[in-house]
Legacy VTK file of the C-alpha trace (Angstrom):
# vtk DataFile Version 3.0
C-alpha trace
ASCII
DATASET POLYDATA
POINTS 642 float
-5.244 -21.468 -15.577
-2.392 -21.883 -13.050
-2.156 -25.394 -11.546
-2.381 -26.084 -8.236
1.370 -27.370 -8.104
2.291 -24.060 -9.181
-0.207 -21.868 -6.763
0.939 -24.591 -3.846
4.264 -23.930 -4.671
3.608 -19.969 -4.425
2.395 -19.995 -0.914
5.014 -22.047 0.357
8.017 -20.533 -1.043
6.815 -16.572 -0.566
7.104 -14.432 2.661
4.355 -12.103 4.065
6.834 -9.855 5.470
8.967 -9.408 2.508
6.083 -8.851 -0.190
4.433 -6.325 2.443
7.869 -4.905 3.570
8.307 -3.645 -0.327
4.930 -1.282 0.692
5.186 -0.673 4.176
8.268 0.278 6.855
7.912 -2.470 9.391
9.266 -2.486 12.342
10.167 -5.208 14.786
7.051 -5.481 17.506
7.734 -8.535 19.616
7.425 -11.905 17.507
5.438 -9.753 14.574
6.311 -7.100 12.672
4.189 -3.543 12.801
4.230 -0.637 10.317
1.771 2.455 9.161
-1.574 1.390 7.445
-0.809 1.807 3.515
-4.526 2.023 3.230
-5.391 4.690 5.350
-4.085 7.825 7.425
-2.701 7.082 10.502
-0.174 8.248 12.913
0.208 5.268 15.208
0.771 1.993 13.516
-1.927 -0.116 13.632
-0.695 -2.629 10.081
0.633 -6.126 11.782
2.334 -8.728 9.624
2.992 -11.844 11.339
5.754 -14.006 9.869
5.033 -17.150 11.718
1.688 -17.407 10.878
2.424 -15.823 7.060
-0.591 -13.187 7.278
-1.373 -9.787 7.669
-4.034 -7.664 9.370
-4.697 -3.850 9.621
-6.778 -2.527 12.470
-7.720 1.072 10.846
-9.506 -0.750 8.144
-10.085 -4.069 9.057
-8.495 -5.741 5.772
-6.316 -8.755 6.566
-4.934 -11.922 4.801
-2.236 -13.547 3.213
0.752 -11.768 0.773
-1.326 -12.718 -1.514
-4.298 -10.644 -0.754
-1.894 -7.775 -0.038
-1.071 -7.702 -3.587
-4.565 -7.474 -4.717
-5.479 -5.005 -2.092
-2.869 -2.601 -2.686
-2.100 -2.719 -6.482
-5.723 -3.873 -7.564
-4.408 -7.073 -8.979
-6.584 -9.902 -9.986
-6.198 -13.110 -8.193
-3.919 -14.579 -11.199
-2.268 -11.114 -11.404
-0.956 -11.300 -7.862
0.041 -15.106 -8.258
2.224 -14.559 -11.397
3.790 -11.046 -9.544
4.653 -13.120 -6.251
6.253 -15.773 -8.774
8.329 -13.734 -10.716
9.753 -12.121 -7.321
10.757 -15.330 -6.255
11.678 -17.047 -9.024
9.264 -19.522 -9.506
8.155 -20.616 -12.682
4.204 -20.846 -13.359
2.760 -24.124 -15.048
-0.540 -23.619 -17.114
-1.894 -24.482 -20.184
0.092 -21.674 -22.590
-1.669 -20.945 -25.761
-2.219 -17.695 -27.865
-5.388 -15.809 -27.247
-7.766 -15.678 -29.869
-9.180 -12.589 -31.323
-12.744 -13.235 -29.306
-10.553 -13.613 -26.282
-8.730 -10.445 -26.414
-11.714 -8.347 -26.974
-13.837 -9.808 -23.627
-10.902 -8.421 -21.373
-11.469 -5.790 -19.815
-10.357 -2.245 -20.685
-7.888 -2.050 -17.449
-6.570 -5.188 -18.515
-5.920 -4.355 -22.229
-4.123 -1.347 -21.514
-1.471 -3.263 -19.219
-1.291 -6.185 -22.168
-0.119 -3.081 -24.374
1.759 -1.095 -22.508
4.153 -4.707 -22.065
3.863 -5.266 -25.701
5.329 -2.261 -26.290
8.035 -2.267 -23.843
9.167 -5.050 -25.520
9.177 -4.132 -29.329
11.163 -0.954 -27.938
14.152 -2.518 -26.083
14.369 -5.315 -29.012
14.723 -2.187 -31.321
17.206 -0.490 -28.979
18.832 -4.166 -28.611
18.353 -5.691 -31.973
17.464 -3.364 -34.864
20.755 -1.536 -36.747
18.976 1.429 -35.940
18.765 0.992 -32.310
22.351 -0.224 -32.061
23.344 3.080 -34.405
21.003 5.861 -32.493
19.833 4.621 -29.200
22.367 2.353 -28.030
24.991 4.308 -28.823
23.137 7.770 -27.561
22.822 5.676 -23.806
26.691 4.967 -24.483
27.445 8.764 -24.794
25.923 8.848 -21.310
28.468 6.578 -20.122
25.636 3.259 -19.200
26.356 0.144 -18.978
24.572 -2.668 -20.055
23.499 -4.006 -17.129
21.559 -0.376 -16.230
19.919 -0.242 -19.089
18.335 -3.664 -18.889
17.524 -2.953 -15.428
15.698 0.281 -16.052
14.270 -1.648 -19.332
15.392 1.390 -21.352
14.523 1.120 -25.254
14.015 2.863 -28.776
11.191 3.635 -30.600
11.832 3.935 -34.676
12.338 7.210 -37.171
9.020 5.201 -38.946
6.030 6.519 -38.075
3.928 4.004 -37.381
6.520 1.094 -36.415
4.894 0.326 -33.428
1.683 1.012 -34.585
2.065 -1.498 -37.290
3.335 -4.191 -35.572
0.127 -3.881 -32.428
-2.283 -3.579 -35.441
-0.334 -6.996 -36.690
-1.413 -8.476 -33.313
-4.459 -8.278 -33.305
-4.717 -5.083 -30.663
-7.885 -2.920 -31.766
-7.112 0.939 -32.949
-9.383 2.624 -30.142
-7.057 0.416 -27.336
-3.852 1.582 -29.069
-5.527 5.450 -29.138
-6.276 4.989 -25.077
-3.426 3.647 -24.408
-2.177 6.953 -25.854
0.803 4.760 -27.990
-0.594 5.383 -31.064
-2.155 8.668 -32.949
-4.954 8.486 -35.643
-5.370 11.894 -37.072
-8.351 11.698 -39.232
-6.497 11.593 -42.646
-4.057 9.121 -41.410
-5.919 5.919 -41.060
-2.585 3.668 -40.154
-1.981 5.316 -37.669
1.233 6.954 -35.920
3.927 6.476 -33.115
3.551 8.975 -30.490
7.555 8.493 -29.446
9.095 7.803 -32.864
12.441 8.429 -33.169
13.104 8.633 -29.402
14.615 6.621 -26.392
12.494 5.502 -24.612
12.492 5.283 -20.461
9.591 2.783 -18.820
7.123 4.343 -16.065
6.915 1.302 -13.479
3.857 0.806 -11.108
5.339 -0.005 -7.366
5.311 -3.185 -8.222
7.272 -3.282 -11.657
4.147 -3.169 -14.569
4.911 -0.594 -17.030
2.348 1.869 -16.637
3.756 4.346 -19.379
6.661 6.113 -21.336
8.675 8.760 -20.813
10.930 9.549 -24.669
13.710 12.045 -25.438
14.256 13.356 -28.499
18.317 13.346 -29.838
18.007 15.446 -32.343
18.766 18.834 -31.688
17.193 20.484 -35.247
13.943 19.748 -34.105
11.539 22.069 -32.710
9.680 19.869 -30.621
9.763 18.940 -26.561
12.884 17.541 -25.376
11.005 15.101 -23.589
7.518 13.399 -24.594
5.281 11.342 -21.732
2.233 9.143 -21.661
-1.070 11.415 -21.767
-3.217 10.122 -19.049
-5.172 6.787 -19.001
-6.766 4.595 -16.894
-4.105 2.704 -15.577
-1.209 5.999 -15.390
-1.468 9.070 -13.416
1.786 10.851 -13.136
1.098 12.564 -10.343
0.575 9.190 -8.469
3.679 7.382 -10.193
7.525 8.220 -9.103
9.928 7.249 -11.705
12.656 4.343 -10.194
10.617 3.486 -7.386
10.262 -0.004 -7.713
13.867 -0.251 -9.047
14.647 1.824 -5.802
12.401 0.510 -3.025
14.220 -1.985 -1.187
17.236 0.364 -0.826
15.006 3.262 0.317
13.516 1.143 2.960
16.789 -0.361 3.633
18.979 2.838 4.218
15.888 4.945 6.008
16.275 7.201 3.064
14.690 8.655 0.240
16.537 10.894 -2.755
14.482 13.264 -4.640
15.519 14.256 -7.907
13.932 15.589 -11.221
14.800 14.065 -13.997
15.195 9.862 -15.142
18.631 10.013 -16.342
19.224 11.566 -12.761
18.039 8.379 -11.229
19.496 6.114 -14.361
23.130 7.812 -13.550
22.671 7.752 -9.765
22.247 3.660 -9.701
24.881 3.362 -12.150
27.479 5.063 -9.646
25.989 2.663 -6.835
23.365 5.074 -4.862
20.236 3.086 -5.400
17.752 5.209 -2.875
16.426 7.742 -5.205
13.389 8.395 -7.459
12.761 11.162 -9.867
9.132 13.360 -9.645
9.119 12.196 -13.651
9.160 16.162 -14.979
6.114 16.924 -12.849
5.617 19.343 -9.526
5.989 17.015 -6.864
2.329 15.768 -5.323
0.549 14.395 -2.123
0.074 11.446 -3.319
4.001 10.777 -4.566
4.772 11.953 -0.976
2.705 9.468 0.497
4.490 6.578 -1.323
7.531 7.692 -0.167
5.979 7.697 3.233
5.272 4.503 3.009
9.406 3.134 2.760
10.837 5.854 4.965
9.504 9.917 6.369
13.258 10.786 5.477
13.852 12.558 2.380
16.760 14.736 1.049
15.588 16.441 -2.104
18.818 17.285 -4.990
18.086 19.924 -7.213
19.932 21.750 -9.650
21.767 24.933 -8.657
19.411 27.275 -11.052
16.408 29.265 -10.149
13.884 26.861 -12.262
15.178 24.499 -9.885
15.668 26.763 -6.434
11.875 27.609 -6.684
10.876 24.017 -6.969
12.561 23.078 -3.881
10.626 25.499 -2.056
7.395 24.267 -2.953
8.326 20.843 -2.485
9.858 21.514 0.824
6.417 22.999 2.243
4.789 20.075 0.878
7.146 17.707 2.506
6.674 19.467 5.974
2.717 19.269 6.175
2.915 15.474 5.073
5.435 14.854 8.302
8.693 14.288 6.475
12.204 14.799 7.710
13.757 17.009 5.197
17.209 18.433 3.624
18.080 20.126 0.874
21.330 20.117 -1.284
21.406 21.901 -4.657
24.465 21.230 -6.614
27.266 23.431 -8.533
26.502 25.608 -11.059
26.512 23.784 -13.900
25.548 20.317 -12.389
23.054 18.230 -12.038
23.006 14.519 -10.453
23.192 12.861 -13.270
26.440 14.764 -14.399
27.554 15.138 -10.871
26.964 11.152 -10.611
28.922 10.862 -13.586
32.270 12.869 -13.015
32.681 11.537 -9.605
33.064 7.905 -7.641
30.373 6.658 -4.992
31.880 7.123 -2.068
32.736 10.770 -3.168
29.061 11.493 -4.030
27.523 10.003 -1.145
29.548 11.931 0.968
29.393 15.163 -1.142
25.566 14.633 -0.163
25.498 13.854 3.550
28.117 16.742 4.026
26.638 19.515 1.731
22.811 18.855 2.587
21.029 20.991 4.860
18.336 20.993 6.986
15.666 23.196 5.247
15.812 26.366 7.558
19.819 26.892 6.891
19.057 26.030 3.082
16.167 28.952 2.797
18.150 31.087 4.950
21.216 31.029 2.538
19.096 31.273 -0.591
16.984 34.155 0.676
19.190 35.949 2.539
22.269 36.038 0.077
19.062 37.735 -2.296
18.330 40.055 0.408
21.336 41.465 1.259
21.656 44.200 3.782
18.471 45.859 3.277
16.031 44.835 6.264
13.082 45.225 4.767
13.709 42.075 2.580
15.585 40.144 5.258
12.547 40.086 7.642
10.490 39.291 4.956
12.880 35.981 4.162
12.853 34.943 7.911
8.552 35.515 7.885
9.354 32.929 4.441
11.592 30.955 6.591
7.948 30.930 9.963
5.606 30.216 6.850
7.651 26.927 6.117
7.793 25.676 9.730
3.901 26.316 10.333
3.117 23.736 7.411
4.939 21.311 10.464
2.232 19.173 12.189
3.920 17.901 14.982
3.974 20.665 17.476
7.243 19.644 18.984
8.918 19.957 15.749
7.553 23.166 15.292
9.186 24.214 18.623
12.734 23.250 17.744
12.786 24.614 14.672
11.795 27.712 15.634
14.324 27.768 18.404
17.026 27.206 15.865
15.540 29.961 13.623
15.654 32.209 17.157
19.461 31.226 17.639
20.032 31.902 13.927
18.967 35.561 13.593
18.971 36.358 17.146
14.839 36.783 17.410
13.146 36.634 20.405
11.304 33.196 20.269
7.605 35.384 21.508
8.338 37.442 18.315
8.460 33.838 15.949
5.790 32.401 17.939
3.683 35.804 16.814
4.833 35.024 13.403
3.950 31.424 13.484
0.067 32.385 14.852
-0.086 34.273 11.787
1.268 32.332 9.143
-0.724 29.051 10.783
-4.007 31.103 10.590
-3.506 32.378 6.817
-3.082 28.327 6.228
-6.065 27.463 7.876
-8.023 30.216 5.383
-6.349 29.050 2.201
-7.735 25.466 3.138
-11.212 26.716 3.342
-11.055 28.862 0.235
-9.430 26.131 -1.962
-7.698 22.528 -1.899
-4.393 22.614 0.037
-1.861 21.869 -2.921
-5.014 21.549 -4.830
-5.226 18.318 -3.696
-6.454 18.223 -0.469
-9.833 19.735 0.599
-10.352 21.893 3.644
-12.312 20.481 6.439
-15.788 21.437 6.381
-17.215 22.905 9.391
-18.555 20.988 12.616
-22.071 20.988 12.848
-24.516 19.015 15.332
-26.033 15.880 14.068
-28.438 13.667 15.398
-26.614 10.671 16.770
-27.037 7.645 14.571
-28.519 4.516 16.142
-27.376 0.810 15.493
-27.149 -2.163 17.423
-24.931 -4.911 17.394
-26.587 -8.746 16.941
-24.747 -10.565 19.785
-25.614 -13.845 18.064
-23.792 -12.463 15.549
-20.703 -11.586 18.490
-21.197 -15.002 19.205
-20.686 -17.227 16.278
-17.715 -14.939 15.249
-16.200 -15.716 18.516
-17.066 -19.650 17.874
-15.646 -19.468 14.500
-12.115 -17.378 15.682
-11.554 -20.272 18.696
-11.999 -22.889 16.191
-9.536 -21.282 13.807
-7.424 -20.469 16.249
-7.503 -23.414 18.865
-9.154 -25.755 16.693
-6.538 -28.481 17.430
-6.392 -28.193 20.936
-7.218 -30.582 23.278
-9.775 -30.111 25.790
-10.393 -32.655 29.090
-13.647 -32.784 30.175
-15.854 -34.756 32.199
-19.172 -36.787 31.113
-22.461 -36.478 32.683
-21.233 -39.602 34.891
-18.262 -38.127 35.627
-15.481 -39.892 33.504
-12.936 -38.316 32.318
-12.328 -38.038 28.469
-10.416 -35.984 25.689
-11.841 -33.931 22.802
-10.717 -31.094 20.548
-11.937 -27.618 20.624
-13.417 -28.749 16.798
-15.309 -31.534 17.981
-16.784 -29.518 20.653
-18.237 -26.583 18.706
-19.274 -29.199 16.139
-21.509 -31.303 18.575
-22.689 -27.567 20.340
-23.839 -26.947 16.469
-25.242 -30.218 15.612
-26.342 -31.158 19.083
-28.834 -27.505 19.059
-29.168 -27.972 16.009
-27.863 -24.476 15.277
-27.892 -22.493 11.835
-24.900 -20.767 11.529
-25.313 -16.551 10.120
-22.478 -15.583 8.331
-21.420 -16.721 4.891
-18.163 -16.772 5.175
-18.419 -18.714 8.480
-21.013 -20.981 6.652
-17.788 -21.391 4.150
-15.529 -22.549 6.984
-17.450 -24.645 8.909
-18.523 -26.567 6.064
-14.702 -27.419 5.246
-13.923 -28.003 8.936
-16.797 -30.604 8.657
-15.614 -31.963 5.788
-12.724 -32.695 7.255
-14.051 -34.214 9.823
-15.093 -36.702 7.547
-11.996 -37.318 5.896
-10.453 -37.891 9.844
-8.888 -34.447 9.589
-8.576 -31.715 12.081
-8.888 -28.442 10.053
-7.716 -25.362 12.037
-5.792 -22.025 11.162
-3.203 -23.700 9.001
-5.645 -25.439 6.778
-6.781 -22.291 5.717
-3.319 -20.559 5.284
-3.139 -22.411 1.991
-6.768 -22.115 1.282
-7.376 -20.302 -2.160
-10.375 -17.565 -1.293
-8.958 -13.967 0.324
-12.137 -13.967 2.328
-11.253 -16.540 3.949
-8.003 -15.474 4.468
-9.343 -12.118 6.075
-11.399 -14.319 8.137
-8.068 -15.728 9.105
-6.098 -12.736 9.489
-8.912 -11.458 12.147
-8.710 -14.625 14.181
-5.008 -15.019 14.535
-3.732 -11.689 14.559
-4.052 -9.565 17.504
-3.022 -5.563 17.604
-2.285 -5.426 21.510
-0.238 -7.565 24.109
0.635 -7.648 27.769
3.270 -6.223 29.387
5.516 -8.013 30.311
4.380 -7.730 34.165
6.300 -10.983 35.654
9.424 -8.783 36.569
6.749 -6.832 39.020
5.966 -10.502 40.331
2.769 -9.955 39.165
1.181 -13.088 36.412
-1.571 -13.290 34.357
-3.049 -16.504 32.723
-2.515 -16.532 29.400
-5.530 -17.135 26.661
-3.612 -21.232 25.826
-4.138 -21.681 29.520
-7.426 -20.711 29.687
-9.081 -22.201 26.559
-10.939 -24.578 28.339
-12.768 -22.174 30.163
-12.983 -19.925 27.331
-14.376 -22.605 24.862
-17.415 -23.817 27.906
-18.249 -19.512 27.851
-18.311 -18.814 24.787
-20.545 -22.090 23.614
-22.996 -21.274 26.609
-23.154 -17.637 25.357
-24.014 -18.808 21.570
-26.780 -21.249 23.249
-28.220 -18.286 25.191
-28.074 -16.251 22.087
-29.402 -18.896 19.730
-32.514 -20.046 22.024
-33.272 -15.641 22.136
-33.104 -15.878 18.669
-35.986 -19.063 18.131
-37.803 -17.197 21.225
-38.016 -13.872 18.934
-38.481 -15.759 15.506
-41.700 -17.659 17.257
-42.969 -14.412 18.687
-43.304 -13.200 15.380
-46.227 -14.760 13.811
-48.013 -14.824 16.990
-51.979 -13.197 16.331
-55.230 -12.789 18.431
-57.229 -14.323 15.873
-55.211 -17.961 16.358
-54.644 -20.860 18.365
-51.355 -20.522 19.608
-50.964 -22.419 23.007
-48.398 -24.196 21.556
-46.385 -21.503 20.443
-46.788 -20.251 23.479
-45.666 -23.374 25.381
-42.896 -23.467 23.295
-41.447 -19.573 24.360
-42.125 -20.955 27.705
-39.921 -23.757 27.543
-37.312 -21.886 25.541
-37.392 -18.795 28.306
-36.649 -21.501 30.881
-33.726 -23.132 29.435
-32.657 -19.141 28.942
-33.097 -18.586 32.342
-31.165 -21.436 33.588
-28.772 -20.434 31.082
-28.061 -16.519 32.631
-27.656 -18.545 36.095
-24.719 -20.414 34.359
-23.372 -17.644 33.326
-23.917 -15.627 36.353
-26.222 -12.865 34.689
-28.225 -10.761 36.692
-32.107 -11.739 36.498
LINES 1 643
642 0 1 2 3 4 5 6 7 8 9 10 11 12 13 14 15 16 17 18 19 20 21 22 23 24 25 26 27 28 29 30 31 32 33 34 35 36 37 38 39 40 41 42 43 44 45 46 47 48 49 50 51 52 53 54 55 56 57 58 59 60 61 62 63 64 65 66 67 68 69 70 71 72 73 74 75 76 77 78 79 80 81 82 83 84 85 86 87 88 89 90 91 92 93 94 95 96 97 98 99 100 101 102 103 104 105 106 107 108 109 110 111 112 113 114 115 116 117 118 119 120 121 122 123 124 125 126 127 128 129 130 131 132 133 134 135 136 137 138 139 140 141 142 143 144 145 146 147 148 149 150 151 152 153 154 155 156 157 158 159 160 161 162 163 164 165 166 167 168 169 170 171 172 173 174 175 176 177 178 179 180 181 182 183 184 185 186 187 188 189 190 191 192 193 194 195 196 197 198 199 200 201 202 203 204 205 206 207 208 209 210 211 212 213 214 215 216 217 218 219 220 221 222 223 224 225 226 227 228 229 230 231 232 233 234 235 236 237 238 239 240 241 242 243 244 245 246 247 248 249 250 251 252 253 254 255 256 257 258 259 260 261 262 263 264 265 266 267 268 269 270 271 272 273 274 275 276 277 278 279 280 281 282 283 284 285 286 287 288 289 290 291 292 293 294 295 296 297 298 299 300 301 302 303 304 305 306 307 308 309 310 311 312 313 314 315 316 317 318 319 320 321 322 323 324 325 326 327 328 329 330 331 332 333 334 335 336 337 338 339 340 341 342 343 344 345 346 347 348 349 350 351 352 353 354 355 356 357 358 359 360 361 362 363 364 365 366 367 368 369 370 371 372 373 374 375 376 377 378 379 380 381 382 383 384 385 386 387 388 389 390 391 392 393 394 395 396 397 398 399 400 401 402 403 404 405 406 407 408 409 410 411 412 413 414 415 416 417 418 419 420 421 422 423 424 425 426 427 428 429 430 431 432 433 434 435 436 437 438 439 440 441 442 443 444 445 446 447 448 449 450 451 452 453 454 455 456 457 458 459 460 461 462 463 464 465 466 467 468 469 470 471 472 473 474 475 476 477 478 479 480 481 482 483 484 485 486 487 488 489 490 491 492 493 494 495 496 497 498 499 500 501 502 503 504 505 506 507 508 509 510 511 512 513 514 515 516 517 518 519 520 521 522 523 524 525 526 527 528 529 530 531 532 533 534 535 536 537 538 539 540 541 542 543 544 545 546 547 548 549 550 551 552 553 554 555 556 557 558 559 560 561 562 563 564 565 566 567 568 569 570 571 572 573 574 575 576 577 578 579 580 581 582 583 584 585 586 587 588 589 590 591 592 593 594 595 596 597 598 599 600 601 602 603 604 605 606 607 608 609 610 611 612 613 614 615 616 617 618 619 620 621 622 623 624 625 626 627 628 629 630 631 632 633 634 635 636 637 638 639 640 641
């Protein structure tokens, strides 16, 4: 267990905006910070992070809450999980009881878990072999000196080596205590049926970490170095629970901040491409890990920055991969460019032969947008024979209609016009066609064989639901207490002296005074600890709760304090508004005779219920009459129509 010292110490050291800003582009919005829902498709930004108050609400989905919560939301973490990530980010070291789990322990974790446990167990043994073992030192350490790394790159890409034994690793998990069938789903380990010890899936091999987003190793990428060998080059992790390489991007959490930072991603293939690339200073770049690039690696990219300049190598093999992955960058909304290097070069030797400031601008100068890049590429295959060059420029239309933004799709066709000297009618023409022979691929089959095509409309009977306003009500109650819970209110008695109470204590007495149950759980949850505190002489508003350990709550929270839209700023017209502070009083008076009104419909309907032919019940019946009254007089307050 983490103590509380350690979990206060969390809260009150991390920032919302900086553990969210590693997920999300935020931009500035007034005193808050705005950005693109990571957990849903959206085109206007509807993700708020305050910093003031330290929380975080989207409005597509209706999640909200503290960093905290983020962390859980978006990488599935357990509640202890997401404590010990924020505290390694920042440095902060977490007290608990530390002891080693017993053998009865380890087998009630879960699967999910298990399979992270392993995957760190083994990223250690492998850079302690690259670091400490003579055969490390001799083979691996001196193969990553060949490529020219230094020390402090391959630490921070946590590369390692994995053994010429066969079952090193193997041995030394099975030595642990960590079961065969975890080691065989973890995909680590091999047990062929007449080898029961087992064997090393990336023996005799360096070995490069697969990070999550947020830094757990998920899996392995391992070359071979010796060249007499007729096996792959390069070996990865089979698929598993927690690793899906066509979600994963290899150097993106090593590469995040600098992609978010600079506006700009780097695509490359391969890891030493990214390894080589950091080590010459040019941090913004991940690697699509030896796999065709997917939506879903797009969409994390999307997430930092919609800029993206893809570096290939100058052969076909990698020519006909850009293509693809520039049509697939289009219909996702991405800003694109294109640079393929000299013959002969890749980034990681191109990284290597040359100085920062040289490759950087080797890459800002020699990328182009993708309609000059096709062009050249097609064109120069074409050569003067018309036939093929009007079939590259209908290439060139079929790239631009996977655009979504129709204004996009305008400019670049104008610069396709200017380019070739087409009438822009004739590329329009084109455009209809290639849009509509899009729109039948995605109902014959997936688009990218990912995405499904959208099934046909079709009239549906309109489902019915109603909203409980008591319900509307105590929400509201809870939010101003939450919110406003602090404030003080001045108010008048029934003789007419004056007198001062908070926006608590007034809600509280409503409650007690009506004797009102409240709904909700989680507003059950809060009100009990604002009562509580009551009792302790403590006034327990929104910042109580910021520290309050239960992401529910914090959601709660999130919704109360964090609002999506603001005013104007209409004063330069000379035209004011009151804002919500100065009109709390009124608000608090409304919103308590609304709950009343609610709550006494409520007891009205619950007494109707049991109400029978075949019984006395004049005093039921008396007491709807009573209750309809006080309703009545109620509506008047509030100026409803009768």
């Amino acid at each position: 267990m983490i103590t509380k010292e350690t979990i206060d110490k969390i809260f009150s050291t991390i920032r919302v905006e900086e553990i969210v800003g590693e997920y999300v582009q935020l931009k500035r919005a007034g005193s808050n910070f705005k950005g693109l829902s990571p957990f849903h498709e959206e085109k206007s930004p509807s993700f708020v992070v305050s910093p003031s108050k330290q929380i975080w609400k989207d409005f597509s989905t209706g999640k909200g809450g503290t960093a905290i919560s983020f962390l859980m939301e978006i990488e599935n973490f357990t509640y202890p999980e997401a404590l010990r990530h924020a505290a390694k980010k920042y440095g902060i070291e977490i007290e608990e009881n530390v002891r080693e789990y017993s053998e009865e322990e380890k087998q009630s974790q879960t699967e999910r878990d298990l399979l992270y446990k392993i995957h760190e167990v083994a990223n250690d043994f492998f850079q302690e072999q690259l670091w400490e073992s003579e055969e490390g030192k001799m083979i691996g350490f001196s193969y990553f000196k060949e490529r020219e790394l230094r020390d402090d790159i391959i630490k921070k890409f946590q590369l390692g080596y994995s053994p010429e034994k066969k079952n090193a690793f193997t041995e030394f998990a099975l030595e642990k205590a960590y079961s065969k069938e975890i080691l065989e789903k973890s995909g680590l380990s091999i047990f062929p049926e007449n080898t029961p010890s087992g064997i090393d899936r990336f023996r005799d091999r360096v070995i490069f970490p697969i990070h999550s987003f947020s830094g757990r190793v998920l899996g392995f990428g391992a070359r071979i170095l010796k060249n007499n060998v007729k096996t792959a080059k390069y070996l990865n992790s089979p698929e598993t629970e927690i690793y899906h390489k066509s979600n994963v991007l290899y150097g993106l959490n090593q590469s995040k901040q600098s992609i978010s930072r600079k506006n700009l991603c780097l695509l490359v293939e391969g890891y030493m491409d990214v390894v080589s690339l950091h080590q010459s200073g040019i941090e913004n770049v991940v690697a699509s890990s030896g796999t065709s690039l997917t939506t879903e690696q797009i969409k994390l990219i999307k997430r930092l920055t919609e800029n993206v300049t893809i570096l290939f190598d100058g052969d076909n093999a990698g020519i006909k991969a850009s293509f693809r992955s520039i049509d697939m960058l289009l219909s996702e909304g991405m800003n694109i460019r294109v640079l393929l290097f000299p013959d002969g070069d890749d980034p990681d030797s191109f990284a290597r032969k040359h100085p920062q400031e040289f490759v950087e601008n080797f890459i800002d100068k020699e990328a182009k947008d993708f309609i000059d890049f096709k062009a050249e590429i097609l064109l120069r295959d074409a050569g003067n024979d018309p036939i093929r060059k009007a079939e590259s420029i209908r290439d060139i239309v079929k790239s631009v209609a996977f655009v979504q933004n129709a204004l996009k799709r305008e400019v670049y066709l104008k610069e396709v016009s200017n380019k070739f000297g087409l009438s822009e009618q004739s590329l329009f023409n084109e455009l209809q066609i290639q849009t509509n022979v899009t729109q039948q691929q995605q109902e014959s089959k997936p688009r990218f064989e990912e995405k499904k095509a959208a099934p046909k409309l079709e009239i549906v009977q309109e489902a019915g639901f109603s909203i409980n306003p008591l319900l509307v009500q105590e929400e509201k109650l809870v939010d101003l207490m939450l919110k406003y819970g602090d404030f003080v209110l001045d108010r008048k008695d029934a003789e007419g002296n004056d007198y001062k109470i908070t926006v608590i204590e007034e809600i509280l007495n409503h409650l007690d005074e009506d004797d009102c149950e409240i709904q909700l759980d989680i507003n059950k949850k809060i009100v009990s600890e604002i009562k509580e505190g009551i009792l302790q002489n403590e006034l327990r508003s929104g910042n109580f709760f910021f520290d309050f350990m239960d992401e529910e709550v914090s959601g709660k929270l999130a919704s109360a304090l964090i609002e999506n839209y603001h005013t104007s700023n209409w004063n330069k017209y000379n035209i004011y508004f009151s804002s919500e502070e100065e009109v709390v009083p009124k608000l608090v008076s409304d919103i308590v005779l609304r709950h009343k009104r609610e709550y006494i419909v409520k007891l009205i309907n619950d007494l109707k219920n049991p109400l029978s032919n075949e019984n006395d019940n004049t005093e039921i019946y008396q007491k709807i009459i009573l209750l309809t009254q006080l309703k009545n007089k109620l509506d008047s307050e509030l100026f409803r129509i009768l």
